[in-house]
TORMIPA-189354 format. One record per residue (C-alpha): x, y, z; residue in one letter. Coordinates in steps of 0.001 Angstrom, whole numbers, plus 500000, padded with zeros to 6 digits. Each point is the difference from the previous one (the first is absolute). Layout:
@c1:X&c2:Y&c3:Z&aa:A;
...
//
This chain:
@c1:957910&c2:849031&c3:310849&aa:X;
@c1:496103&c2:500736&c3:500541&aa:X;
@c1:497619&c2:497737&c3:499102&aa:X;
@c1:497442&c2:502958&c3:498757&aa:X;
@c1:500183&c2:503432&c3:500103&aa:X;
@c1:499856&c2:502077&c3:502863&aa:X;
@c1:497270&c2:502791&c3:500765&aa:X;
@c1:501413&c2:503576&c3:497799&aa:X;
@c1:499900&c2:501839&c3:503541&aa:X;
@c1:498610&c2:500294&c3:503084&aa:X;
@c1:495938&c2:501805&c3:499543&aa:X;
@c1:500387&c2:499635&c3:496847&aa:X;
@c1:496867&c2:499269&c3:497728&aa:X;
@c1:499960&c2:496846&c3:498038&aa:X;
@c1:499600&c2:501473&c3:496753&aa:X;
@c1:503248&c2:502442&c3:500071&aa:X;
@c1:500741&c2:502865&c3:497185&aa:X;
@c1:502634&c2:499370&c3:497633&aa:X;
@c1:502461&c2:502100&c3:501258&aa:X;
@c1:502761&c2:499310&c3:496868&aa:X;
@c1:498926&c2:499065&c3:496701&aa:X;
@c1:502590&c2:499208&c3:497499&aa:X;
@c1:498511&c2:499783&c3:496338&aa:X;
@c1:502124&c2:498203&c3:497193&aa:X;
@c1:502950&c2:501880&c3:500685&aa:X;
@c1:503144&c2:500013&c3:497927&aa:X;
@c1:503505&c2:502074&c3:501297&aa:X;
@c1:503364&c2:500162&c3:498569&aa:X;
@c1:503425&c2:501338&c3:501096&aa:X;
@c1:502231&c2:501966&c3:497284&aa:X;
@c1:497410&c2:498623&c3:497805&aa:X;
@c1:500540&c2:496149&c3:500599&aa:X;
@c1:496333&c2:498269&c3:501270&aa:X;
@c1:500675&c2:499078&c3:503516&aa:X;
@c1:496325&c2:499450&c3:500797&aa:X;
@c1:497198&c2:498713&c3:497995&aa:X;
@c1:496084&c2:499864&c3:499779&aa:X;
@c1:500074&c2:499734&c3:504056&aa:X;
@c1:496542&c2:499704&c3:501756&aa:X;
@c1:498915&c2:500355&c3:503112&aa:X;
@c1:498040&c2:501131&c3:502656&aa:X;
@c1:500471&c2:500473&c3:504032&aa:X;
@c1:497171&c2:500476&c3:502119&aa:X;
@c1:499750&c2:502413&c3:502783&aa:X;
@c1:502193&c2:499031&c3:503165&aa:X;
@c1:501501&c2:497428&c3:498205&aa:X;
@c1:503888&c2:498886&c3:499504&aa:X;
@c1:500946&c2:498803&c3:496731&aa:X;
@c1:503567&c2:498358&c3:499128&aa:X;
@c1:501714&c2:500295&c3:497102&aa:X;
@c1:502069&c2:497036&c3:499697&aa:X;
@c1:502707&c2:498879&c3:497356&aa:X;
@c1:503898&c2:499266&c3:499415&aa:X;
@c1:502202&c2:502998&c3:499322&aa:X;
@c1:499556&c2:501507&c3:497055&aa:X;
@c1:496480&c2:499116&c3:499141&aa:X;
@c1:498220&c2:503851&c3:500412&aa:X;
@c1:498772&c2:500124&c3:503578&aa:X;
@c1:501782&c2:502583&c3:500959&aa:X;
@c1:499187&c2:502158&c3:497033&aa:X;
@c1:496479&c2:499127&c3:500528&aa:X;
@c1:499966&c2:501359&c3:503190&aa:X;
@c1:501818&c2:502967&c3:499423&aa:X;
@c1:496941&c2:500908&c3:497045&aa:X;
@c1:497923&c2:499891&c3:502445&aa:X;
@c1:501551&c2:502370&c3:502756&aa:X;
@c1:500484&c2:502444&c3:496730&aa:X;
@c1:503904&c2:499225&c3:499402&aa:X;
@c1:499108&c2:498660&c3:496745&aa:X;
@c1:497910&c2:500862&c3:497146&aa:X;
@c1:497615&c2:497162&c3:498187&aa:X;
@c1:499909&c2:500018&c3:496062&aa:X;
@c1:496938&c2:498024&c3:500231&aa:X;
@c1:496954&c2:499139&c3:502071&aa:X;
@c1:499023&c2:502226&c3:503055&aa:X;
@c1:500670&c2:499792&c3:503915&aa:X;
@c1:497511&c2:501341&c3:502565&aa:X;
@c1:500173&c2:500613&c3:503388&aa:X;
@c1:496383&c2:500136&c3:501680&aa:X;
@c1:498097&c2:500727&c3:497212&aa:X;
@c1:502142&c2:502962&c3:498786&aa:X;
@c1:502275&c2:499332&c3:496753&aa:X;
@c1:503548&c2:500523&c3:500623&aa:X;
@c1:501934&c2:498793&c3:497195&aa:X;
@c1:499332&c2:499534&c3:496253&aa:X;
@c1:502114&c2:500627&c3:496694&aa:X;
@c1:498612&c2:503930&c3:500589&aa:X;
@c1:499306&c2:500151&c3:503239&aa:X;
@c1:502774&c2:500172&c3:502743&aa:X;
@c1:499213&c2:500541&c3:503986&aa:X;
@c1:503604&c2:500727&c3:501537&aa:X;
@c1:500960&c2:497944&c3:503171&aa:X;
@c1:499352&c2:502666&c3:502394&aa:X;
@c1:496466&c2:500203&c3:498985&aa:X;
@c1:498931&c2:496407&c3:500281&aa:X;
@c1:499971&c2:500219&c3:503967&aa:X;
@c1:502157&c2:496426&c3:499608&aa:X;
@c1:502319&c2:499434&c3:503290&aa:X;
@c1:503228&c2:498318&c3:498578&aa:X;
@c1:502365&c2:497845&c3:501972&aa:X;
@c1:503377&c2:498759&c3:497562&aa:X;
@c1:502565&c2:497163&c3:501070&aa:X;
@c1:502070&c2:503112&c3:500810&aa:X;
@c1:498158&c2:501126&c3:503303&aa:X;
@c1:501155&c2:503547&c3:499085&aa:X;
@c1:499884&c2:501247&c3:503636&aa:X;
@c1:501207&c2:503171&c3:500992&aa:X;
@c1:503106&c2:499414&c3:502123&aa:X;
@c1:499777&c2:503194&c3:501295&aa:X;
@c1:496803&c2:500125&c3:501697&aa:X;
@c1:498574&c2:497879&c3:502935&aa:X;
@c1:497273&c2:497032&c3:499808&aa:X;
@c1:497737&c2:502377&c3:500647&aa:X;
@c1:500712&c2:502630&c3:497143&aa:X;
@c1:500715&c2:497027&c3:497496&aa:X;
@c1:496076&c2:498976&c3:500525&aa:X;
@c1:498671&c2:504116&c3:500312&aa:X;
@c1:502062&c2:500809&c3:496805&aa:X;
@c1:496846&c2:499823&c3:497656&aa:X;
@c1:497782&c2:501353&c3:502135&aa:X;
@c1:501535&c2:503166&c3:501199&aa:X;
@c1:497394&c2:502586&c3:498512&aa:X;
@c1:497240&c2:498078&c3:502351&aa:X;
@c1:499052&c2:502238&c3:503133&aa:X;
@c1:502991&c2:498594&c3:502451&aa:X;
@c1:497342&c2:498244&c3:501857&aa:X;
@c1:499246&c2:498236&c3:497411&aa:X;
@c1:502898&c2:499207&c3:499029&aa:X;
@c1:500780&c2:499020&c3:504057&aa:X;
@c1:496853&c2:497484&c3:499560&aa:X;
@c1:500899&c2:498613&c3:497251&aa:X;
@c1:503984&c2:498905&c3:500252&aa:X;
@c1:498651&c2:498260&c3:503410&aa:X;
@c1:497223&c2:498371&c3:498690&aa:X;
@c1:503104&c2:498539&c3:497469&aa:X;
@c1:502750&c2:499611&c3:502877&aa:X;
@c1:497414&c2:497792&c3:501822&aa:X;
@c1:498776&c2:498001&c3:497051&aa:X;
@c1:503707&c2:499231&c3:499028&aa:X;
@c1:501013&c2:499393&c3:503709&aa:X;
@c1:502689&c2:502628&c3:499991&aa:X;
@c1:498602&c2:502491&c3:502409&aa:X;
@c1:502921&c2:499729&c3:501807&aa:X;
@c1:502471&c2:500614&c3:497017&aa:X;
@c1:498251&c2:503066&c3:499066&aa:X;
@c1:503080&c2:502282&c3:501158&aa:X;
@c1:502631&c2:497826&c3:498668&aa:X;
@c1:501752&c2:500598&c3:496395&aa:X;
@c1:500107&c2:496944&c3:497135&aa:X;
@c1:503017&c2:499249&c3:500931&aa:X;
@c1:499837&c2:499043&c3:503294&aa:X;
@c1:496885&c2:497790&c3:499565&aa:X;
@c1:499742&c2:496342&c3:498407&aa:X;
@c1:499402&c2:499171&c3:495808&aa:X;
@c1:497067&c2:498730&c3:500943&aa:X;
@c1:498755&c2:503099&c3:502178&aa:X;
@c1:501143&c2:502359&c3:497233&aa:X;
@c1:497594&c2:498084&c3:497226&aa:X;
@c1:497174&c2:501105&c3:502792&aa:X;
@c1:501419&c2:503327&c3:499919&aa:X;
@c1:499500&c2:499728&c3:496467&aa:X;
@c1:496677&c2:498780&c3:499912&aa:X;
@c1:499118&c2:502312&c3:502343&aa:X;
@c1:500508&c2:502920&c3:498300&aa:X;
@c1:498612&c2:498620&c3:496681&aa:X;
@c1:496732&c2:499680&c3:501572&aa:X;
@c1:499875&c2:503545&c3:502254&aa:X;
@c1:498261&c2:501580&c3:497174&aa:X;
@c1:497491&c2:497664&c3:499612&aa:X;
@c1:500586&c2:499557&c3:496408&aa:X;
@c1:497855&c2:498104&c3:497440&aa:X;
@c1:502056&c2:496959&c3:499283&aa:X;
@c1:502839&c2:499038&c3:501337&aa:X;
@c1:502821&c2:498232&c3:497668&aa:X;
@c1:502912&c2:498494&c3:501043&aa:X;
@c1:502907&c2:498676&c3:497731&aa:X;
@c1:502084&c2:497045&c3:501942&aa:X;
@c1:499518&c2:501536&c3:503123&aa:X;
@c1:502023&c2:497385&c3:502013&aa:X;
@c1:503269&c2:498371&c3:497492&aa:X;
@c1:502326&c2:501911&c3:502229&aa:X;
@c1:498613&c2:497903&c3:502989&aa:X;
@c1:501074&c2:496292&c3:501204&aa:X;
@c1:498061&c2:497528&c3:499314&aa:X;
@c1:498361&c2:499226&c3:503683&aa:X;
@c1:499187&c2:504337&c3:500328&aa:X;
@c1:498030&c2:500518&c3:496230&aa:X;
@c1:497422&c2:496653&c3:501130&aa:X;
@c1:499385&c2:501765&c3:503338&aa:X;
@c1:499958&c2:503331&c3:498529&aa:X;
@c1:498060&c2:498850&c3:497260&aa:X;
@c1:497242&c2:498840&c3:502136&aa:X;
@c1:499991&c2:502870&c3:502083&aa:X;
@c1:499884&c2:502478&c3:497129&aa:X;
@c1:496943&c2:497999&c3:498683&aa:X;
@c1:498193&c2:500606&c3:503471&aa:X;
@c1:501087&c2:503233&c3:500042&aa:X;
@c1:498384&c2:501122&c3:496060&aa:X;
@c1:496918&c2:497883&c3:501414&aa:X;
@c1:499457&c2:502206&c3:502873&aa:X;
@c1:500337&c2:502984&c3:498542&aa:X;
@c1:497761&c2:498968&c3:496966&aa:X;
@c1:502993&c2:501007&c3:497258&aa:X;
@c1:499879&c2:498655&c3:496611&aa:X;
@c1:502808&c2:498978&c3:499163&aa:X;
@c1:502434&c2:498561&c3:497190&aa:X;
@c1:503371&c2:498390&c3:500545&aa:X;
@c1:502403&c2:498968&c3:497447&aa:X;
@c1:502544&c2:496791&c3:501040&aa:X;
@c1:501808&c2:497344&c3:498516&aa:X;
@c1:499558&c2:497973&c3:502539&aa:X;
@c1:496901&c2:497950&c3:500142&aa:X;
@c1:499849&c2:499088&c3:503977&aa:X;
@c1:499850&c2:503498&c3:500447&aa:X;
@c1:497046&c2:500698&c3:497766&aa:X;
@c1:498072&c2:496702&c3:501730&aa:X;
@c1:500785&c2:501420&c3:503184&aa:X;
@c1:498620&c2:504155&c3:499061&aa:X;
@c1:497616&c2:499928&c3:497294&aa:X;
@c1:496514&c2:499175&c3:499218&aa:X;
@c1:500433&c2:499693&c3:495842&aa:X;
@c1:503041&c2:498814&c3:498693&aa:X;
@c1:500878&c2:501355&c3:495988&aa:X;
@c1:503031&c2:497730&c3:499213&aa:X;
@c1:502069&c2:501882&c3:497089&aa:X;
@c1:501857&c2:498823&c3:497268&aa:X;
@c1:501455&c2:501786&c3:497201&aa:X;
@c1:497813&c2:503250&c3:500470&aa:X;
@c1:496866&c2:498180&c3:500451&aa:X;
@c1:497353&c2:498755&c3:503152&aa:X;
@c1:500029&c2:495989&c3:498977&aa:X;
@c1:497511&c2:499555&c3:502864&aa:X;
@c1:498438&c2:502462&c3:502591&aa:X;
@c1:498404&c2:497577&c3:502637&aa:X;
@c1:500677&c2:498652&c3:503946&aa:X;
@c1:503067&c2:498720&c3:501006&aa:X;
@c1:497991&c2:496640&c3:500585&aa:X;
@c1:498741&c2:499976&c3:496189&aa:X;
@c1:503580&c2:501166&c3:499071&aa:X;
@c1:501546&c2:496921&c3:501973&aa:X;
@c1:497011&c2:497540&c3:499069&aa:X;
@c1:498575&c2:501082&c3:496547&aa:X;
@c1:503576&c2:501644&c3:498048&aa:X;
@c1:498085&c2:500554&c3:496781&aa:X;
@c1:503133&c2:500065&c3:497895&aa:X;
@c1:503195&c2:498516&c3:499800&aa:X;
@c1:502154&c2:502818&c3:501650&aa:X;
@c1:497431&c2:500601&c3:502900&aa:X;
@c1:500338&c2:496378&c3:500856&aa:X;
@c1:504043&c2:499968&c3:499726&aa:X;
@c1:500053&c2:503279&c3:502057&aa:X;
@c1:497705&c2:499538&c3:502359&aa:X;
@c1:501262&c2:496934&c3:502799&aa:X;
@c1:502259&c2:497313&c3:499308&aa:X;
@c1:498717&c2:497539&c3:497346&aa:X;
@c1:500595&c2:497679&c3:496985&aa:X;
@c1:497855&c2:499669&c3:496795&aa:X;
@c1:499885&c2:495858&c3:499296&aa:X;
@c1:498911&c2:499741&c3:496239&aa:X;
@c1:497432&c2:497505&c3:499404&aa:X;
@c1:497193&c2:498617&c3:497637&aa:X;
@c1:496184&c2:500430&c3:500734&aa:X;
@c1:498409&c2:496943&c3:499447&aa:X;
@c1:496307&c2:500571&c3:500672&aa:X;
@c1:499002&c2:503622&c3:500889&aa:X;
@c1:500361&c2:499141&c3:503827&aa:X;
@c1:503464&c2:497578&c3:499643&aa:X;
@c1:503415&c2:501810&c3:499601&aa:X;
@c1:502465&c2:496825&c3:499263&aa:X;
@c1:503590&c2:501320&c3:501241&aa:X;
@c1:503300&c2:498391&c3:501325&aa:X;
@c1:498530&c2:500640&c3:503635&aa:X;
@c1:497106&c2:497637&c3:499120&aa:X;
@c1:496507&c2:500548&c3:498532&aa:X;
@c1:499004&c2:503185&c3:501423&aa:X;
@c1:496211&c2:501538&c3:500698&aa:X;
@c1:499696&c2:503178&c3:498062&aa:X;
@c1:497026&c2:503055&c3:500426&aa:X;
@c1:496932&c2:498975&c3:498690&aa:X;
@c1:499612&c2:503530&c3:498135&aa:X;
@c1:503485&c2:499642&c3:498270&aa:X;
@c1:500189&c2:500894&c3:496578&aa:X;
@c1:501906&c2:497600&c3:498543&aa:X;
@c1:498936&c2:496866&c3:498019&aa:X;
@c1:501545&c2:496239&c3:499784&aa:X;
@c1:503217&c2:500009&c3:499068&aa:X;
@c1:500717&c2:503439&c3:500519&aa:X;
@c1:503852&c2:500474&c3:501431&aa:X;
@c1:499750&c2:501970&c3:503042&aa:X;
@c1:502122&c2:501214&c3:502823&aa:X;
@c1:498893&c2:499361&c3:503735&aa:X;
@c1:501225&c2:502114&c3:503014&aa:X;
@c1:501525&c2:498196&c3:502728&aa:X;
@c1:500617&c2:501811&c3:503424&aa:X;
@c1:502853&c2:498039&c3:502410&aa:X;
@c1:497018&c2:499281&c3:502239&aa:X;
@c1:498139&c2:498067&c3:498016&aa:X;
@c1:502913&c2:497516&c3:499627&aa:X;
@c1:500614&c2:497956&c3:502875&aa:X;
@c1:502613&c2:497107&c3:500959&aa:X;
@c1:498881&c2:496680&c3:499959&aa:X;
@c1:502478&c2:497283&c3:500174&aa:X;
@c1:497197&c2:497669&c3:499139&aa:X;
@c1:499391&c2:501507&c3:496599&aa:X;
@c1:500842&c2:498536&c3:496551&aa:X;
@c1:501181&c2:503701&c3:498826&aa:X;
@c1:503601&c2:500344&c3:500556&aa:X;
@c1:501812&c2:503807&c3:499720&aa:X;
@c1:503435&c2:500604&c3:500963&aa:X;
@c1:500770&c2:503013&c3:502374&aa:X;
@c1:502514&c2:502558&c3:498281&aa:X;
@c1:499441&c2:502981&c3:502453&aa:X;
@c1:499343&c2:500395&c3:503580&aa:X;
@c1:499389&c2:503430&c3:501457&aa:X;
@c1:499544&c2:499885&c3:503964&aa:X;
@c1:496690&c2:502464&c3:500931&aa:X;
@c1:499865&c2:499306&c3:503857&aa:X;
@c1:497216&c2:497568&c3:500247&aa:X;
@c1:500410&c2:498898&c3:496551&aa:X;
@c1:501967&c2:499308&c3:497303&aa:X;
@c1:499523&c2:500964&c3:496223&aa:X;
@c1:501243&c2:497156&c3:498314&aa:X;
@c1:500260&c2:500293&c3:496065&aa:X;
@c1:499259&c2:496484&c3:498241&aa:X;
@c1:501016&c2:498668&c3:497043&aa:X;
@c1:497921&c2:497497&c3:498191&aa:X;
@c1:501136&c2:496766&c3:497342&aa:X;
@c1:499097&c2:502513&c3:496932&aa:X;
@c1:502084&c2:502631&c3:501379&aa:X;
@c1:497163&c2:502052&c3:501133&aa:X;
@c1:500303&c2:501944&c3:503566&aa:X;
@c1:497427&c2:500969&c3:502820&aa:X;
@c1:500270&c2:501263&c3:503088&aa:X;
@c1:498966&c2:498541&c3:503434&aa:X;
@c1:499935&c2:501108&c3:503471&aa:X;
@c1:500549&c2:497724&c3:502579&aa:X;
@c1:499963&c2:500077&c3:503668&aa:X;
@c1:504092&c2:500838&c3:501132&aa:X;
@c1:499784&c2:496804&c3:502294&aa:X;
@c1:499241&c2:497896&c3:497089&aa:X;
@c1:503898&c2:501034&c3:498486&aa:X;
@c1:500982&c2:498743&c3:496938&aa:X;
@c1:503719&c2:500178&c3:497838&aa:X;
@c1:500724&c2:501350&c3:496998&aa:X;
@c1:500067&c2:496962&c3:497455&aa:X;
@c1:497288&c2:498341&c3:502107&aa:X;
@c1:496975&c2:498445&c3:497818&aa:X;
@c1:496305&c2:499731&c3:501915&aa:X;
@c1:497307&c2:499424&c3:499786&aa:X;
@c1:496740&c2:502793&c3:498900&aa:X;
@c1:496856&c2:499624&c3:499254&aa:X;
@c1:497521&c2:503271&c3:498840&aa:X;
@c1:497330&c2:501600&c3:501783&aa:X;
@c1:498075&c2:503186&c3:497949&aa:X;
@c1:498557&c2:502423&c3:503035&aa:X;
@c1:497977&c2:501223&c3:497706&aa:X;
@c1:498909&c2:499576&c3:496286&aa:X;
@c1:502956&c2:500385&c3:497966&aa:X;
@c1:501220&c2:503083&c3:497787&aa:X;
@c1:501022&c2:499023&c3:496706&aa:X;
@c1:501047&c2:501919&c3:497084&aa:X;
@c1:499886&c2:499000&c3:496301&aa:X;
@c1:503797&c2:498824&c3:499181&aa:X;
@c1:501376&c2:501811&c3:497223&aa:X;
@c1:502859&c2:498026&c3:498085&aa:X;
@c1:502586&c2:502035&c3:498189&aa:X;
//
């Protein structure tokens, strides 16, 4: 995860173009909403995430943009120029958007070095020369260029596939789960290199993933999605730090929400203790709140009053993820150096330890 966003590109100028400019769009499928009021805009040589569980529009968003999908509502632009509208309709082929799908959709057929010249082929051929090895040495794959998919790695043919989205230089870039069909270990690698790779070439671009490692690791602006709406366009930091809603803070990381009382504008009284809250918090004495509590901000302390139980223990390498019950029947979660190893049934020790000022929501009772 990045502490702050990184430059848009290489030479570019501070002050970038909006490149995509999505305008209060609705869209629906078979005439059910699947997307609603969405917002946004994505400067130039940018990458943007959209990030959400299954189900919750991303896709369908993305697919209005590259033209697959018609909006009832709003408007979608694409530097400057209007694309979509409820009468207006650019098809895909005219929005000079490079696509690359979860299905890599090479041609089996043809070598490396076709698969990347395939869009390309009405350049001058030495243009077209130029060009696929200006790609094959960016992607590292000079070497493969006369080989077919087949006979070259998953994580060589997503190159491949990158490759050949880019030859035409298009104006955005948009990729939908570009790495679930990849282990684990290959998408963070591939992942990072991708991101490198959009930088140098100064793409704009806008990926669509469940998974939110993935979008910390690629994107500049993160839109996390729920039920066909952007909840929260912002950093992966300010996503992780400052959730400003319920589901962005249960989605985002690994976390608990404590309830508690707020006893003076700055005093949060919980189970965990008297906690500090923000100074600019919104809430008055005696307001029932929520606070968010992260597994690092609870630590083990055999020396503390606070007692919790350990119910779960889930071995990450150099630490464990222990999951704590308290006397009220509460849980948290804790990690814990995996030298320090504790049983299942085991009480300790904990004492809390905010990183930051706290995020707190109103509590709602049914």
């Amino acid at each position: 995860m990045r502490d702050a966003p990184m430059p848009t590109c290489a030479g570019a100028p501070q002050q970038a173009n909006t490149r995509l400019e999505v305008a209060d769009i609705d869209v629906a499928l078979q005439g059910n909403p699947v997307v609603r009021g969405v917002s946004f805009d994505l400067p130039e040589g940018h990458i943007g995430c959209l990030l959400g569980p299954s189900g919750c529009g991303k896709t369908t968003l993305l697919r209005a943009i590259a033209g697959f999908e018609p909006v009832t509502r709003g408007r979608i632009r694409l530097h400057g120029a209007q694309v979509s509208g409820p009468d207006l309709h650019v098809p895909p082929e005219q929005r000079r958007v490079g696509m690359l799908f979860q299905d890599l959709a090479l041609f089996p057929h043809l070598s490396v070095y076709d698969n990347i010249r395939f869009g390309i082929r009405k350049l001058a051929t030495r243009e077209q020369q130029a060009r696929v090895g200006e790609l094959l040495a960016l992607m590292h794959l000079a070497a493969q260029a006369k080989k077919f998919p087949h006979q070259i790695s998953g994580g060589q043919q997503q190159r491949i596939a990158l490759a050949r989205a880019l030859a035409p230089r298009p104006e955005m870039l948009l990729l939908d789960e570009p790495f679930s069909t990849l282990d684990a270990e290959l998408r963070e690698q591939l992942a990072d290199d991708i991101r490198a790779i959009l930088k140098q070439e100064c793409v704009t671009a806008l990926l669509v993933t469940h998974d939110q490692f993935e979008a910390f690791t690629v994107a500049d602006d993160i839109g996390l999605m729920h039920a066909g709406c952007i909840v929260q366009w912002d950093t992966a930091y300010d996503l992780y730090h400052r959730p400003t809603s319920r589901f962005a803070a249960d989605f985002i990381g690994l976390g608990v929400l404590v309830p508690g009382q707020v006893t003076d504008p700055n005093r949060i009284a919980t189970e965990l203790g008297t906690l500090d809250g923000p100074r600019d918090a919104p809430f008055a004495p005696r307001d029932r709140v929520e606070v968010l509590i992260r597994p690092h901000e609870v630590q083990h302390n055999d020396n503390s009053p606070l007692r919790a139980r350990i119910e779960r223990r889930q071995f990450r390498g150099a630490e464990f993820l222990y999951t704590l019950k308290l006397a009220s029947g509460a849980r948290l979660l804790c990690f814990a150096p995996s030298h320090q190893r504790h049983g299942i049934g085991d009480e300790i020790g904990i004492e809390v330890s905010l990183l930051r000022h706290p995020v707190m929501f109103r509590l709602v009772t049914p």
